[in-house]
C-alpha positions, 0 to 999 in steps of 0.5 A: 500500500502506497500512502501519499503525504503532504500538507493538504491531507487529513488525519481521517484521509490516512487512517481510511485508507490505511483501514481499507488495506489493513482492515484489522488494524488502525493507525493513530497520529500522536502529539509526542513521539513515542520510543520503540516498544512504546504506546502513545499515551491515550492523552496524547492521541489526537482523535480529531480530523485535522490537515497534516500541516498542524501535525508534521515536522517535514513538509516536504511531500512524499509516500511511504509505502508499507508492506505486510512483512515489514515490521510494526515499528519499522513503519512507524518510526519511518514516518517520523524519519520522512515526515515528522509525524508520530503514528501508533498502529493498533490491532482490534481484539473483539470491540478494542484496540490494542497498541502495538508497543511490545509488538514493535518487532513483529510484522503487519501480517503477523498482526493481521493474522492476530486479530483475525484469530482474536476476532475468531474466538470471540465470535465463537 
């Protein structure tokens, strides 16, 4: 999945099309970066639609491409490096969201294939 970023999209524009790619899975812009193996703070999680522009360090445009066997970390920590934006990755686990902190090392397929399973044993 290619995911273009400038100033003009919106937290909602990323975060759906994230979603349709990754459907178990979320992604969440954060005020402050977080460290590796470490969640964003549910204070410092912003839940309202705003342009990107408020939010990135880099306003040079670009994409980012991320793929199921990369890492989960790896892929956040590549959109500070490229635009200065701290993003947490979730993964549904019945009707919650479960950051990733200490998943950091595991793949987005992985992850994907976790939710499935929980989302499995709740339904039975």
């Amino acid at each position: 999945m290619t995911l273009e970023i400038d100033d003009t999209k919106t937290i909602t524009e990323i975060q759906d099309k994230f979603s349709m790619c990754f459907p178990l899975l979320k992604i969440d812009f954060c005020a402050k970066k977080h460290g590796w193996q470490e969640i964003c703070p549910e204070s410092q999680i912003i839940h309202e639609d705003m342009p990107l522009s408020l939010l990135r360090k880099n306003h040079n445009p670009g994409t980012i491409e991320v793929k199921s066997w990369q890492k989960v970390g790896e892929v956040e920590k590549e959109f500070y490096n490229k635009f200065g934006l701290s993003v947490q990755i979730s993964y549904k686990s019945g009707d919650r969201w479960i950051q990733t902190g200490k998943s950091d090392n595991v793949t987005i397929a992985f992850l994907m294939k976790k939710a499935d399973a929980e989302r499995n044993r709740v339904i039975l």
